[in-house]
N, C-alpha and C positions, 0 to 999 in steps of 0.2 A: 481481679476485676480491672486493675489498671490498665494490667498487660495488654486485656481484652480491649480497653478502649484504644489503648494505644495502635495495636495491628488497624481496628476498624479504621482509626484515621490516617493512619500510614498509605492505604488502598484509596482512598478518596484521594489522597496529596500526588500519589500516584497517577491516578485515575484523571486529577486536574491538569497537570502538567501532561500528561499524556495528549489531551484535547487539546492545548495551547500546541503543543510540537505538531499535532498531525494538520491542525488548520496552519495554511500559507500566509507568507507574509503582503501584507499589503493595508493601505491609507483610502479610507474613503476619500469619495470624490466629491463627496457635497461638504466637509466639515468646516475649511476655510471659507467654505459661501457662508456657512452659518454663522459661524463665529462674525463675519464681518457684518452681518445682518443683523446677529443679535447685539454689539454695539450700537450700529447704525439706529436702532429703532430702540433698545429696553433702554442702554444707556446715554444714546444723546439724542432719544427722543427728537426723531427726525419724522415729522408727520408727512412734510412735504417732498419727499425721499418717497415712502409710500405711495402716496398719489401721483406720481412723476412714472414710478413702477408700473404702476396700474394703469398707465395709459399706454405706457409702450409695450405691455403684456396685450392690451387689447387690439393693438395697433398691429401688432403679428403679422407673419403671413400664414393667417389659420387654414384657406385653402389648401396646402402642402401638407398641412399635420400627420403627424404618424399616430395610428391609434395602436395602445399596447394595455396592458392588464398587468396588474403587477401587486404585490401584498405588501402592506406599508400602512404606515399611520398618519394623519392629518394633525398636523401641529400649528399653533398659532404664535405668533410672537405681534405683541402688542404695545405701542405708547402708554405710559399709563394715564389712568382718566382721561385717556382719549375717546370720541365718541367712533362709530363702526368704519368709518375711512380710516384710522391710525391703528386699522389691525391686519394683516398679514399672513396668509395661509400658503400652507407649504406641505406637501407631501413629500414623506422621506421614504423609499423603499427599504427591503431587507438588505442592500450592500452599504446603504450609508449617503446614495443618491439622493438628490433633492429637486424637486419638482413646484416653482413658484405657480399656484391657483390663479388661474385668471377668472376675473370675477368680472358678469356682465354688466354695463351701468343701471339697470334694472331688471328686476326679477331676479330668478334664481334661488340658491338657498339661504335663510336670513345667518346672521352669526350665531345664532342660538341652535341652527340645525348644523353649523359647520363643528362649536365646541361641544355638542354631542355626537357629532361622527371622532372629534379629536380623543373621544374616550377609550377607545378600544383600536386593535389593532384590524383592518378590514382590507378586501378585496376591489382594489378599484380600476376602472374602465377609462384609460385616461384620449386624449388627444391632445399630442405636444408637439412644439417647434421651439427652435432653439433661437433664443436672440441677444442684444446686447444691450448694455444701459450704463452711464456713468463710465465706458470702458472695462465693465465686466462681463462674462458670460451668462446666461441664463436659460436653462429649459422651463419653459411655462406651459400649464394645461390647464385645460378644460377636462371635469369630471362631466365621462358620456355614461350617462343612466345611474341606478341607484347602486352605492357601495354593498359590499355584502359583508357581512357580518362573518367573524368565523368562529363558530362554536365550541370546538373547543379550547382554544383561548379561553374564551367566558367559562367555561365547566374550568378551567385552571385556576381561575383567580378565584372561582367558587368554593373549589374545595382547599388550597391555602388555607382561604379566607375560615372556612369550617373547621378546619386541622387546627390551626392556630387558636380559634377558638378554645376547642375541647381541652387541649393543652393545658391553656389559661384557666381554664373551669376544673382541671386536676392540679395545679397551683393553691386553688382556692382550699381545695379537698386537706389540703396539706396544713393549711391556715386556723389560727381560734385565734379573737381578740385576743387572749393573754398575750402571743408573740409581738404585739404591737407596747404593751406596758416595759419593755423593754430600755425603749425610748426615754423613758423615766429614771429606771433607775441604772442604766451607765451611757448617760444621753452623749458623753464626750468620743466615743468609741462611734455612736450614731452618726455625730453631728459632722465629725472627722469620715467616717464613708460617704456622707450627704456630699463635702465640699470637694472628696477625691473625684466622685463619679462624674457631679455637675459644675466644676467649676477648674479642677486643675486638667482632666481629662482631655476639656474639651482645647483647652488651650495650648494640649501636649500634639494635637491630633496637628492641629494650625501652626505648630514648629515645624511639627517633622513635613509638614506638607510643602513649607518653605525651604526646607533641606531638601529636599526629594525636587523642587522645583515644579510642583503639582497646582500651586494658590494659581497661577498666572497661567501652566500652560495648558492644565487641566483640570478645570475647576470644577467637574462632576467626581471628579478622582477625588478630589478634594473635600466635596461635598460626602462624597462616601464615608472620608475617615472622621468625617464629625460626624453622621451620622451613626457610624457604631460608638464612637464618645460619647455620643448622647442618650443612646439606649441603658436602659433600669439592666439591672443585675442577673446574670442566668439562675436560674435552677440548679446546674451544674457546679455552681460554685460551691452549693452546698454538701455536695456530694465530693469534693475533694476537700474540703476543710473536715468533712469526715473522716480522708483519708489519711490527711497531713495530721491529724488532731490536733483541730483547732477548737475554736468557740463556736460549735456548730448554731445554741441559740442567737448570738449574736447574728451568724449569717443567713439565718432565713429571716430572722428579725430588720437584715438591712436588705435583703432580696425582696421583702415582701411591700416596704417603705418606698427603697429605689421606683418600684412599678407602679406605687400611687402617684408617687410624683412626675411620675413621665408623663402623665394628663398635662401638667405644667408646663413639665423642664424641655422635653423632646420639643415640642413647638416650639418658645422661648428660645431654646439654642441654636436651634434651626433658619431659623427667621435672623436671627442675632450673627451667627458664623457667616448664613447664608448671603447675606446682602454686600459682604467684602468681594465676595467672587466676580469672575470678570462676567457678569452677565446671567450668573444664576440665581435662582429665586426659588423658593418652596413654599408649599402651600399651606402656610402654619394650619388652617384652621380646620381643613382636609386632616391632618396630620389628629388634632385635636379628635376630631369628630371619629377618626379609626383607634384611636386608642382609649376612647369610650367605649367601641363597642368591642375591639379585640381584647382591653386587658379589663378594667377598670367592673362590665356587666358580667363576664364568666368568672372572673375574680370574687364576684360580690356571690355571682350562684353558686360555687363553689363552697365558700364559704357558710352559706346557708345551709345546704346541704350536710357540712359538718356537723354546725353546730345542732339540725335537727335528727338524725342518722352518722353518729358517727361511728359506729362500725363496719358501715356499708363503703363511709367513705376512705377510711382505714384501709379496706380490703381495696377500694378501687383507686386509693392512688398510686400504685404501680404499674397499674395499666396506663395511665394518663403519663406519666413521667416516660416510657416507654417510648409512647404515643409522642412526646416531644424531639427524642434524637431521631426518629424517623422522619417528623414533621421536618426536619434542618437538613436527611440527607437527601430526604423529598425534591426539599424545594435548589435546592445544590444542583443535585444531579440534572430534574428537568429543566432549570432554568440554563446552564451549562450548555447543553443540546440544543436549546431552542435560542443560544446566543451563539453557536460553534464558529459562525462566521464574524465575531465581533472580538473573537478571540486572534483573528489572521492580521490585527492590527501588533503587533509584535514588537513595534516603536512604543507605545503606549499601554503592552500589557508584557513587559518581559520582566526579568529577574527582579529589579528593583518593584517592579509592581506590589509582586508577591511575596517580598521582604515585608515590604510595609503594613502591613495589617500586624502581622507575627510582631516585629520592633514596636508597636502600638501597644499591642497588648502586654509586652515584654515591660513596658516600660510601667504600665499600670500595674500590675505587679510587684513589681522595684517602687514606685514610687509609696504603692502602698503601703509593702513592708518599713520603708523607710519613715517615711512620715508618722507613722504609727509607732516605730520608737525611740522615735526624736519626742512624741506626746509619753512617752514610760508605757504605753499599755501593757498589759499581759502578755506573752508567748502566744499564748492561744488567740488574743484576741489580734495579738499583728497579723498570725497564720491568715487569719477571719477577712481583714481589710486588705490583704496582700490577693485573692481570689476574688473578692466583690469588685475590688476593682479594676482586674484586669478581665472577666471572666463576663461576658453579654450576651445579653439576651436574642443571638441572633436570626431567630425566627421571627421575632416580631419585627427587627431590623428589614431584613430580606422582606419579609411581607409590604413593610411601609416603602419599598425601594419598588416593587412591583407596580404598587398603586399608584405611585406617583411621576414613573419615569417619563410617564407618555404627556405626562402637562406641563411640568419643568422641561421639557426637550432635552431629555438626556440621554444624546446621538448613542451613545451604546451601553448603555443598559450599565455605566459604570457604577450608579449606588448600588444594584443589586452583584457585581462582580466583585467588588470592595468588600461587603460582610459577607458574599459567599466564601470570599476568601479568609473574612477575619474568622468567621464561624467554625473553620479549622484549624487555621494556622494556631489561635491564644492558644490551643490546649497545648503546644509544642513547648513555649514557656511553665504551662503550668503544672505539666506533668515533670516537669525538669525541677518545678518549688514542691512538689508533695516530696519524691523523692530526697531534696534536703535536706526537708521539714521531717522526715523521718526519722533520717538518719544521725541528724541534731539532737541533742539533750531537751527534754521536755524541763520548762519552770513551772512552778506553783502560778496556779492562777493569783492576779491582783487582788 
């Protein structure tokens, strides 16, 4: 069984690097305008910056405009608790181009039509001219007629969103309150996974980001390797603490805890890590509200379902656990293809990129097994914390990085390149700890 996962991910790592080498090297051209923009306005809340814009956006020579079409998303960056003058619309195409909204002094669409076009990715009708302000450059447009919508985009984030789901509702199948009493009676073994996952993790993700030089130059990079620190425990972990022979109830006991807590921990760390960054922010309460309905409701049906039918659910959690490494090569693979040009940045996603997740996980693993027998545990129960906590939950990762790149403005999709990377790379560590853990003397349980 190992072998077999191992080949599976060897062809994905393959398969990754293959797409980074065949896209071309190159640097969007709007990212410095952003960066400077998202200073300018999230961090020194410059209102009068804004309106200063907006006159000389209006002021154009819009008679000359070039009219073009182009596919791209509408983002907003805003003063905060500023009223509708201290907000800022900006269309990014698919190279990374950036297109400042000229907005007329009456009429037009209000903010509440502009931050529901900024939810999806769409087809828009622009007419722009180029101009200059503060001694910088600028393409401003007018949006000519209504955007359009592209459907399957929305069927992708649909069926994710579905996949993940069922996932989590074969999870539950897996589940009976007893695995939860647990927590009672070897709560140190618990208490000691609770503080690796949500509290040394996330702090190991914020070193290596500042080693790697990621906090300051790229802070969605950044935002990525917290955001797989902050995600509950995979499935999968449980399946190699089976194979190292470890305390297999301990690990679903702390897999199944990890993911109630993420309703909490993932927003809280997010919000928390988040606000250091040079200028990023996330949407804790979006964050909240998706892990309500992806882990927290199919968790709970799941579970029902056990406890009312469980032989039905016996038989069918193997389909669903299935249904999980697919759901991760799923969202790999297509999200991969439908970023191949975000890969041509090569400055910003080369060798060291793709260490880092791997080093991340690596270290959650080490740090697990260590801390775990610096406390005395068991053999089995170090195996246990040494996998829960290098070992994440990356589809739910990846899913929350989908949902939310397009509201945070995160120019290339780097939280979902980050776990699609970590989503392979941890197993490279952890197939390297079953083997070991194998190979090692088994102790007497504690």
């Amino acid at each position: 069984m190992s072998k077999r996962i191992v080949s599976s991910i060897s062809i994905i790592v393959i398969a990754l690097f293959a797409c980074a080498g065949i896209a071309r090297a190159g640097v969007s051209p709007g990212e410095d305008l952003y960066r400077f923009l998202s200073k300018k306005i999230m961090a020194d809340r410059d209102s009068a910056f804004i309106e200063n814009l907006a006159v000389k956006s209006r002021d154009s020579d819009w008679p000359s405009a070039k009219k073009i079409e182009l596919t791209g998303n509408l983002r907003i960056l805003a003063v905060r608790d500023a009223d509708d003058s201290g907000a800022l619309f900006f269309i990014r195409g698919g190279s990374g181009d950036m297109y400042i909204v000229s907005r007329p002094e009456t009429g037009g669409p209000t903010r509440d039509e502009y931050e529901s076009m900024s939810k999806n990715r769409m087809i828009f009708t622009l007419e722009t001219v180029n101009g200059e302000h503060e001694g910088r450059a600028y393409t401003f447009a007018r949006i000519a007629g209504e955007p359009k919508g592209i459907l399957l985009d929305r069927m992708f984030k649909v069926l994710i969103v579905l996949m993940l789901f069922f996932v989590m509702v074969g999870m539950g199948l897996t589940l009976k309150i007893s695995d939860f009493t647990l927590v009672f009676s070897r709560p140190l073994a618990i208490i000691l996974g609770i503080v690796l996952l949500y509290g040394i993790m996330p702090l190991a993700a914020l070193g290596l980001s500042h080693l790697f030089g990621y906090y300051h130059a790229y802070p969605y990079i950044y935002l990525g390797l917290i955001l797989a620190a902050a995600t509950p425990a995979a499935v999968t972990s449980n399946l190699l603490t089976h194979f190292s022979k470890g305390d297999l109830a301990l690990s679903i006991s702390l897999t199944s805890i990890s993911t109630i807590l993420a309703l909490f921990s993932m927003p809280l760390l997010l919000s928390l890590y988040g606000k250091t960054a040079s200028g990023a922010t996330v949407p804790a309460m979006l964050i909240a509200q998706t892990i309500i309905v992806l882990v927290i409701v199919p968790l709970a049906v799941g579970m029902t379902i056990r406890a009312r039918f469980e032989k039905v659910a016996v038989k069918a959690s193997p389909v669903f656990s299935a249904m999980g490494l697919i759901t991760v090569i799923f969202i790999i693979v297509t999200g991969v293809i439908a970023n191949i040009n975000v890969l041509a940045d090569t400055e910003r996603y080369n060798l060291r990129f793709y260490l880092a997740p791997m080093i991340l996980a690596a270290i959650g693993i080490i740090l697990g097994f260590a801390v775990a027998r610096i406390f005395r545990l068991s053999v089995k129960q170090v195996r246990s914390l040494s996998f829960e906590t290098g070992m994440r939950n990356s589809a739910l990762a990846l899913t929350i990085a989908i949902l939310i790149q397009d509201q945070i403005g995160d120019f290339y999709s780097s939280l979902f390149m980050v776990n699609g990377v970590y989503g392979i790379a941890m197993y490279v560590p952890a197939l390297i700890a079953v083997q070991l853990f194998r190979r090692s003397s088994s102790a007497p349980d504690a």
